[in-house]
TORKOL-209093 format. One record per residue (C-alpha): residue in one letter; chain; x, y, z. Coordinates in steps of 0.25 Angstrom, whole numbers, padded with zeros to 4 digits. Last residue first. Layout:
// TORKOL-209093
+---+---+-------+-------+-------+
! r ! c !  east ! north !    up !
+---+---+-------+-------+-------+
! a ! A !     X !     Y !     Z !
...
+---+---+-------+-------+-------+
END
This chain:
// TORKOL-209093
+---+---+-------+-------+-------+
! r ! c !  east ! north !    up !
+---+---+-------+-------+-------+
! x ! A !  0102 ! -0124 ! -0137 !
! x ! A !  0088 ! -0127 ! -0137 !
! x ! A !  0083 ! -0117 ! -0131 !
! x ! A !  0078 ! -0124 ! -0119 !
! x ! A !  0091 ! -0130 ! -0115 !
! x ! A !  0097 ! -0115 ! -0118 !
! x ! A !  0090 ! -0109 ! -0108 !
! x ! A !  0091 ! -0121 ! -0098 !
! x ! A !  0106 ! -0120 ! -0101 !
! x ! A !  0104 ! -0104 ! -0096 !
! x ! A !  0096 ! -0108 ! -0084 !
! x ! A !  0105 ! -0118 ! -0080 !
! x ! A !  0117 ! -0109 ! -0080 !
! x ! A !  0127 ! -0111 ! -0091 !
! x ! A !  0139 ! -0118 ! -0088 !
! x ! A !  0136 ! -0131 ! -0094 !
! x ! A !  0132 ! -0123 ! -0106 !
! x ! A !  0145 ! -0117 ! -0107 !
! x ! A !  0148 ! -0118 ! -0122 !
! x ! A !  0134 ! -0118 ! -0125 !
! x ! A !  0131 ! -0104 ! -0120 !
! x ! A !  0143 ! -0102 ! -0129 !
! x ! A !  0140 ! -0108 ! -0141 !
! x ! A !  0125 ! -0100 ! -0139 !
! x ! A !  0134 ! -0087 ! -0138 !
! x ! A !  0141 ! -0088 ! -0148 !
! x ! A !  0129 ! -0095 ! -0160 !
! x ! A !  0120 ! -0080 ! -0155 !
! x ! A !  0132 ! -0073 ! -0161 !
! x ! A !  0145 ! -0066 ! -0157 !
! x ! A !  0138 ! -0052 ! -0157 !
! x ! A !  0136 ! -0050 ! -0141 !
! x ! A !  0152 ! -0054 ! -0141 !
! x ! A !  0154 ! -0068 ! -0133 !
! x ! A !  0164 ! -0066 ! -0121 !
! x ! A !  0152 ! -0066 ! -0114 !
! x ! A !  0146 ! -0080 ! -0116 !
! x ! A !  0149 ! -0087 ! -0103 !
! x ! A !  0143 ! -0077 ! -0092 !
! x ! A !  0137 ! -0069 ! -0099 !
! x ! A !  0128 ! -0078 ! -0108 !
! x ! A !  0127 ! -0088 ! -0093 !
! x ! A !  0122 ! -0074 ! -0088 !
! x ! A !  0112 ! -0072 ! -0096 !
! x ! A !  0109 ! -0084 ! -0098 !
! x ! A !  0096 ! -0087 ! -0090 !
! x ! A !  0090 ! -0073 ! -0094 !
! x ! A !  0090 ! -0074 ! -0108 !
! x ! A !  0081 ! -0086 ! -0105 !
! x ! A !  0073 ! -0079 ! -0093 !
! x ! A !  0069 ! -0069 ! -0105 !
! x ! A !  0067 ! -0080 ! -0116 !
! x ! A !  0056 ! -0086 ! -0109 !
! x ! A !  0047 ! -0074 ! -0110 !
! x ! A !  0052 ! -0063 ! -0121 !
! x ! A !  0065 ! -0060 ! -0124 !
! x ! A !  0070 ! -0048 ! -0132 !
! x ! A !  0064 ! -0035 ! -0125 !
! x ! A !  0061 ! -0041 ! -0112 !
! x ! A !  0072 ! -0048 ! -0110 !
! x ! A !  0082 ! -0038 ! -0114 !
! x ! A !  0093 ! -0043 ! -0123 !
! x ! A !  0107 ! -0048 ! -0119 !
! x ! A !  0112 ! -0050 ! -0130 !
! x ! A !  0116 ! -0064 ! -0127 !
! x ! A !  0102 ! -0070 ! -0122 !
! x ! A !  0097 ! -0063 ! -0133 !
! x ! A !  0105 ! -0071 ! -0144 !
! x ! A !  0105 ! -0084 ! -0135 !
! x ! A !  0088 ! -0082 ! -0137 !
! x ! A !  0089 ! -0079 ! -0150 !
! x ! A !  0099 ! -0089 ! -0156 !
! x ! A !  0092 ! -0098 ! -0149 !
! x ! A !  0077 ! -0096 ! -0156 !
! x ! A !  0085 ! -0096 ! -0168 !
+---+---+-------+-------+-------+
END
């Protein structure tokens, strides 16, 4: 669940302050650009699953700090 969150609010583009706390800010943050970049043609409704297959689907293209993101997580 913890994931699914944390990729949810990373894709909907929330506002730090009122939906990430700590930690979780500078974790959106890292991959920002890497969702944008890579995930785009995924519509803000496809789902938490589509965008987590897709930041998988190009992990080795991530930047570091957005692997390191998904290290921690667990994903």
């Amino acid at each position: 669940m913890k994931n699914a969150v944390l990729i949810a609010l990373l894709l909907s583009g929330a506002s730090a302050s009122t939906a990430l706390a700590g930690d979780r800010a500078s974790d959106e943050a890292a991959c920002r650009s890497d969702v944008r970049r890579f995930c785009h043609q995924l519509h803000p409704d496809a789902g938490d699953n589509a965008f987590l297959s897709c930041l998988q689907a190009y992990r080795a293209r991530l930047s570091p700090k957005c692997r390191k993101v998904l290290d921690d997580n667990g994903v």
